[in-house]
N, C-alpha and C positions, 0 to 999 in steps of 0.2 A: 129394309134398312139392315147394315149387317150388325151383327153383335158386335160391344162392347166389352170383351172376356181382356184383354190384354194391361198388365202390369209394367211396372218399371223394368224388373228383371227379366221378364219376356222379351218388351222393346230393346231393353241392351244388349241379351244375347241376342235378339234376330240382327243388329247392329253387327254385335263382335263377329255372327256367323258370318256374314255379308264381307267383314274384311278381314278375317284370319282363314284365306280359303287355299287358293294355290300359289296363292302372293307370297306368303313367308316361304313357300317351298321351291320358288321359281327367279322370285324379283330380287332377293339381293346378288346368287349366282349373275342374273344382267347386268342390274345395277353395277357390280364389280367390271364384267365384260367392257362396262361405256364408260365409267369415271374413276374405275381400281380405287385407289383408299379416300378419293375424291367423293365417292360415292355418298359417306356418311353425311355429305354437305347435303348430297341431293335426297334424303330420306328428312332430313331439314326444314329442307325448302319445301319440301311434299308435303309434310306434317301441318307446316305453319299456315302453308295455302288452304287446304282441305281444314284444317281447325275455325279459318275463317268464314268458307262455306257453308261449315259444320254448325258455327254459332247463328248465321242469318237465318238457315234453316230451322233452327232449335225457336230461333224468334218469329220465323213464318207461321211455323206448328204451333204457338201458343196464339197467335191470330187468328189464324181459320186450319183447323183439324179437318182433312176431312182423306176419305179411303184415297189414293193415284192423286195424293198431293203435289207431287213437283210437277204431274203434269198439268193441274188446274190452276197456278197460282200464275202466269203468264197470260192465260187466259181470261181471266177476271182483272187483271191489271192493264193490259196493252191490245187488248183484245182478240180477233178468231184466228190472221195472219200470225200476230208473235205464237198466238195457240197452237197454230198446226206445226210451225216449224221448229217449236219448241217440245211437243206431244212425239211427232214424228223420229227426231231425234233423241227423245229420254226412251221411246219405246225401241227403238234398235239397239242403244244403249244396254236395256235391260236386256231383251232376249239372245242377245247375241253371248249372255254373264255365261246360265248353264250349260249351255255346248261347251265352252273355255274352261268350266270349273270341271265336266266331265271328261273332256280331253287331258287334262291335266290329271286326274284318275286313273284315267287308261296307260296314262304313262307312264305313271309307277305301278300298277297294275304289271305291266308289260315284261317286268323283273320279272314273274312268275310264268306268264304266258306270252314268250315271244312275239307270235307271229301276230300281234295286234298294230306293233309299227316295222314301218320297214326301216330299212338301212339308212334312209335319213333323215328319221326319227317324224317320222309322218303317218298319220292313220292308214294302216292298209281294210281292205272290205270287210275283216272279221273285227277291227278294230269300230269301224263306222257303223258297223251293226250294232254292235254292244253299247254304241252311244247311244244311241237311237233308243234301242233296250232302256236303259239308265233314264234318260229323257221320259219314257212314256210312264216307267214306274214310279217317278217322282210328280206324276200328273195324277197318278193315281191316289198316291198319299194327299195332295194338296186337294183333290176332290172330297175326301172326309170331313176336309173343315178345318179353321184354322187355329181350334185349340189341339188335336192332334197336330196340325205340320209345327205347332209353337213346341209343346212337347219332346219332339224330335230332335227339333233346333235347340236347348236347351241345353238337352245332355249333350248332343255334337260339341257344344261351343265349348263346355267346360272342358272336355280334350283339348280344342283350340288352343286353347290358354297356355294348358298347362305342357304341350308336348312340343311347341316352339323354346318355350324359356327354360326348360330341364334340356332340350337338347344344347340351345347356347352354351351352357353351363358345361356339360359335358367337354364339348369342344373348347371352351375355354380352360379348363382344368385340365383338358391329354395334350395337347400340343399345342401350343398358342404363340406366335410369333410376333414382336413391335416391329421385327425388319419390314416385315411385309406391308406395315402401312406406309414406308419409308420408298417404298418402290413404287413413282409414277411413271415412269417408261415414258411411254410418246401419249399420254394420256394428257387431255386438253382439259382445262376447266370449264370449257362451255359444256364437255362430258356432264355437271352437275345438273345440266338445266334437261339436255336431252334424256338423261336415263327416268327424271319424271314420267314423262309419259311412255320412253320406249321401253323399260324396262320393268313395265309394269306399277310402279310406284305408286302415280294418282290412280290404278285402276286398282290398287290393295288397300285404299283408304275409302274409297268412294260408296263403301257397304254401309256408311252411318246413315245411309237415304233411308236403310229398310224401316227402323223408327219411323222417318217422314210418312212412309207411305204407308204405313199401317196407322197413322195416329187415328182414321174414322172408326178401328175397331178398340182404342185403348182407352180404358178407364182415367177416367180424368186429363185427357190428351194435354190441356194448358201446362201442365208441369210434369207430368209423367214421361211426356216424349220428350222436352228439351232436355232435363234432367240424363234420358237412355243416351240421347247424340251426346252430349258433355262427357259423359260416365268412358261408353264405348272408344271415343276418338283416343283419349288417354291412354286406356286398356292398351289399345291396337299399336300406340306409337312406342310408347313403351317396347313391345314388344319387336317390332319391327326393329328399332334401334340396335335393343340386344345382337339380334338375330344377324345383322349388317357385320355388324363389331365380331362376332364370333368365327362368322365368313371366312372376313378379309382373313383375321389372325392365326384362325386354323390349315386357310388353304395349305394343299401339299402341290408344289407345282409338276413332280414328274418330269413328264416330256416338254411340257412348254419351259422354255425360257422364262428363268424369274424377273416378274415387271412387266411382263407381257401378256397385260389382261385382256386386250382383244383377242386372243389366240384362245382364250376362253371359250370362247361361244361355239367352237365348231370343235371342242375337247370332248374328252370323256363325259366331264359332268353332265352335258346339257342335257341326259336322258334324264336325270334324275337328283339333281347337284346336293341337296342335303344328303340323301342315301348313299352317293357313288362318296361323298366325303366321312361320311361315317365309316363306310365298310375299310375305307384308304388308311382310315387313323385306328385299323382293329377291333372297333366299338358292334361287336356282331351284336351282341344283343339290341342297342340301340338301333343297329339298321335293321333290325323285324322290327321296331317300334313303330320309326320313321317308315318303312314300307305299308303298314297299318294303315298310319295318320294321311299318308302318301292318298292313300285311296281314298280313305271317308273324311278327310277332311275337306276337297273339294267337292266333294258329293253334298254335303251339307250346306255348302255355300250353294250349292245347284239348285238342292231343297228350296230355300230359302230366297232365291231370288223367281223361281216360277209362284213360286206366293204372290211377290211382291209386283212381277211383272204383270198378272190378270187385275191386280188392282189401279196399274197404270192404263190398262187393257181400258179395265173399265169404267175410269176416269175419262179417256177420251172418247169412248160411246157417251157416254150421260154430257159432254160438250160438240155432241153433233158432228164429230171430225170418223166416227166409224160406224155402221149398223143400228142400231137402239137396240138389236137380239145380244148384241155383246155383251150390253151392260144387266140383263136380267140371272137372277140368282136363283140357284136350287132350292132342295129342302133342308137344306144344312147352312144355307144363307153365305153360298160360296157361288163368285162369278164363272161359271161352269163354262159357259160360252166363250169366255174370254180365255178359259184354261185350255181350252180345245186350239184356241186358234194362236193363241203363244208357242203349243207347240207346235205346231206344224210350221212357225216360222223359226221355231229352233232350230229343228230338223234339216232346216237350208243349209242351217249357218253352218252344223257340219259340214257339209261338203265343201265348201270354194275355204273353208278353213281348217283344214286338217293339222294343225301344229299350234301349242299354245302361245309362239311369240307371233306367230300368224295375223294371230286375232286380237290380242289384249291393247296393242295400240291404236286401233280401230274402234273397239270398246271403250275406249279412254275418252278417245278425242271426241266421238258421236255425244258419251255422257256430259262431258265438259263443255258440248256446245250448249246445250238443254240448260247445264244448271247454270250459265252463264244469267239466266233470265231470271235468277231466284233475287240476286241483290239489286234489279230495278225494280220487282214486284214490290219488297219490302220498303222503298223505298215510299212509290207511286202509295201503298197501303198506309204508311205511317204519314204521308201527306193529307190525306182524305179522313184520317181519322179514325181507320181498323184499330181500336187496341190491343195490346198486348195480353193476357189474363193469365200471364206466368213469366216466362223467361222474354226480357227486353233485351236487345242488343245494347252493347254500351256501347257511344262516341258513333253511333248510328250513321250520321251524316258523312264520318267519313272513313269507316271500315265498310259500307255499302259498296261505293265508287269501287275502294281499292281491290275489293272483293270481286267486283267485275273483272278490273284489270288483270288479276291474275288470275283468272279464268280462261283468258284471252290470250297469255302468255303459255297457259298448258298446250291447248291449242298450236300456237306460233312455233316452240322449242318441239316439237313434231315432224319437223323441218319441211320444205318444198319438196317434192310434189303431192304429200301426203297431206298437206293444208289445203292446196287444192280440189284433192281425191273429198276430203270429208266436207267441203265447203258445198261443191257439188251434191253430196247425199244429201248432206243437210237441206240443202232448198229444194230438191225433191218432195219435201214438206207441204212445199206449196196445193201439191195435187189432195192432201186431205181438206185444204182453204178449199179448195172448187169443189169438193163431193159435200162439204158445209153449205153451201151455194146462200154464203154472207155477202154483203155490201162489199167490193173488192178498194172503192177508193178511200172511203173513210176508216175503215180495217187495215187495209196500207199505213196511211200516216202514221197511224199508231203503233205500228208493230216496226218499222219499216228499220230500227235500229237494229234489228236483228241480220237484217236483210243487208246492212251498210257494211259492217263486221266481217260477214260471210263473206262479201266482196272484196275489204282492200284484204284481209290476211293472207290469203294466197298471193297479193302482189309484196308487200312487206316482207312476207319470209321468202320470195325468190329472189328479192334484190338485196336480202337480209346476209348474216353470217353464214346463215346453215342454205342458202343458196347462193347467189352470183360472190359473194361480198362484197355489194357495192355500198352496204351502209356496215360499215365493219362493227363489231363486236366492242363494245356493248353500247354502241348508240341504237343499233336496233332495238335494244330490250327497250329505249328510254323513249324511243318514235311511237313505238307497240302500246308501251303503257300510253301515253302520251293522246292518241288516237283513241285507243277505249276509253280513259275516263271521259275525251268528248262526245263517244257515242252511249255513254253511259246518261251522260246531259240529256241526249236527244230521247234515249227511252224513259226516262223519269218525266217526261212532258207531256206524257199520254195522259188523258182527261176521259176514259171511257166510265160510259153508264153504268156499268155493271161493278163498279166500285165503291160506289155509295151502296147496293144491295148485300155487298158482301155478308155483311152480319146476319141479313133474316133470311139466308138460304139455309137451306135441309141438310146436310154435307154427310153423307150416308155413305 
């Protein structure tokens, strides 16, 4: 069993670490690129959705605490089916985090030593190696144990905090312009819903999981972990806000034409958009600040999520979907096995992703199809009788449902063919169901909502806005939600065994 060392402040900073990584230092520069002063809707929208995730989560974790929570709570509710295809996809989710947080290093890194990307802004071999480096060192610290990696994460975080909102400030105090929000160019308002997930937005919120998935090591999990999720989501949107607002009003446009925020993305900034706008506005000192924070603030988020990842690792060994060697702990009461083989499927994700806007929608969409499953579990949980023994969700019945639905919309505003690309991985899932070798038809019914979702999304978003336009804008958002809250119906209807046992398992 592993230790119980973990606090409130622990749980929020591995939280805050989780989402003040290379999100503040990357996503609003997009976010501007796809909705320009639009944008601040879509930081919003981000906040408001992931606050709701955030809360059903924060209600899961006072029900049943236990280590690689969001991949077992699917599992115990819908059964082995919604299990693997839900396991499958939070685990690609997760390890695909530190390659992204450490690429996003190397690129401010790269201000110092060039030759790590080339010309268009892509890892070159000396860049890919030093990833790789960075990856196996951060296996090393996490092998100590996880009051050392809390430690680490701790002091990272309180940087976090504090080197986003001094630099706002900064830039809001040297040059700050109202025109600039005044300029939408040929900028669309459906920009507010894409730049969610393309611009990283849901993937720089979605670090309040680290709480979840550490609650089997935290003291008092019923209220200590919902408490971290509440605390951290604030911290981070807060922040995120600022950071947007200072963006927009500080840009200096140079060579692009002003109002023409897609010309952004293939500008100067995209090496390094907070740094390349500090040194623009004369702030030398601040840009060694930001050059700093540039490096080890995603590295602590890299930290921080190979923690988090061996504990999802080895949540789906202990439900049968990988090895049984995965799920056994060292002498330090750390999943060693699991730590071994996260990385080595890091180390992939380097390669076919060498750029951070590469990967972060990919990581978005994989995460958000997984936590889709969180508000039928609680659902199916609060039906059967799991009580709560800390943080209750209020209006349960119907911030559940809607919690689903925009889950399904992060997904959907991803646009065609990338619903179909991730719909695809996702049922790929399946093949951990057969290495389970469970009952395939009674396992089906149960899970099969999952499986229904994965299927029309990709048709819905190519006859959608963001493909054909044959259901224009915005009846599609209304067909989208419309469809999930039905198959939201259909997974709250599962009746499995293993639901009534909840309560008298071990959750180690």
């Amino acid at each position: 069993m592993m230790k119980k060392e973990l606090g409130v402040i622990d749980l929020m900073m591995a939280s805050v670490t989780g989402m003040i990584g290379s999100g503040w230092l990357f996503s609003a520069f997009y976010a501007s690129s796809m909705a320009g002063p639009y944008s601040i809707f879509s930081w919003l929208v981000g906040t408001g959705i992931v606050a709701i995730l955030a809360l059903i989560y924060a209600d899961l974790s006072s029900r049943v605490p236990m280590a690689g929570a969001a991949a077992g709570y699917p599992f115990l509710s819908n059964g082995t089916v919604a299990g693997s295809l839900n396991a499958w996809s939070l685990f690609l989710g997760y390890a695909s985090t530190p390659p992204l947080e450490v690429i996003a290093a190397i690129s401010y890194l790269s201000f110092l030593i060039p030759n790590l990307l080339n010309s268009d802004g892509l890892l070159t071999p000396a860049g890919i190696l030093l990833a790789v480096g960075l990856l196996i060192f951060f296996f090393a610290l996490n092998a100590t144990g996880i009051r050392n990696t809390s430690r680490f994460n701790n002091i990272v975080s309180y940087m976090k905090i504090a080197i986003p909102i001094i630099t706002s400030f900064f830039f809001i105090f040297t040059i700050f312009s109202i025109r600039n929000f005044t300029l939408v160019g040929t900028v669309k308002p459906e920009g507010i819903f894409t730049a969610v997930p393309g611009a990283g937005i849901a993937f720089s919120f979605l670090g309040f999981r680290q709480a979840v998935e550490l609650s089997g090591e935290a003291k008092n999990p019923q209220k200590t972990v919902p408490l971290a999720i509440i605390l951290s989501v604030a911290v981070a949107s807060a922040i995120y806000m600022i950071v947007q607002i200072a963006f927009i009003g500080s840009l200096q446009w140079g060579n692009i034409k002003p109002g023409d925020w897609s010309a952004l993305a293939n500008s100067g900034y995209s090496s390094g958009p907070m740094l390349v706008l500090a040194s623009t506005l004369g702030l030398g000192a601040l840009a060694s600040v930001l050059l700093f924070d540039g490096i080890i603030s995603p590295l602590g988020t890299s930290s921080i999520y190979q923690t988090t990842t061996a504990r999802v690792s080895y949540r789906i060994s202990e439900m049968g979907f990988l090895p049984k060697r995965i799920s056994a702990l060292n002498s330090r009461q750390v999943p060693i096995y699991a730590l071994i083989f996260d990385l080595i499927v890091m180390i992939l994700f380097v390669l076919p992703f060498p750029s951070w806007q590469s990967l972060v929608s990919v990581n978005s969409d994989l995460t958000i199809i997984a936590y889709m499953s969180g508000p039928v579990s609680l659902a199916i949980f609060d039906k059967y009788g799991v009580a709560s023994k800390g943080f209750r969700l209020p209006a349960l019945k119907i911030l559940a449902p809607i919690g689903f639905a925009l889950s399904v919309l992060i997904v959907y505003w991803s646009q065609y063919p990338t619903t179909l690309y991730m719909s695809i991985i996702a049922l790929v899932g399946l093949a951990l169901f057969v290495f389970s070798g469970k009952n395939p038809l009674k396992d089906l019914s149960q899970g099969i909502y999952i499986v229904i979702i994965l299927a029309i999304l990709p048709v819905i978003s190519y006859l959608g806005s963001y493909g054909i336009d044959l259901i224009p804008f915005p009846l599609d958002i209304v067909l989208t939600m419309a469809v999930a809250l039905g198959v939201f119906y259909i997974g709250t209807r599962s009746t499995p065994e293993s639901v009534s046992q909840v309560e008298k398992l071990s959750f180690s």
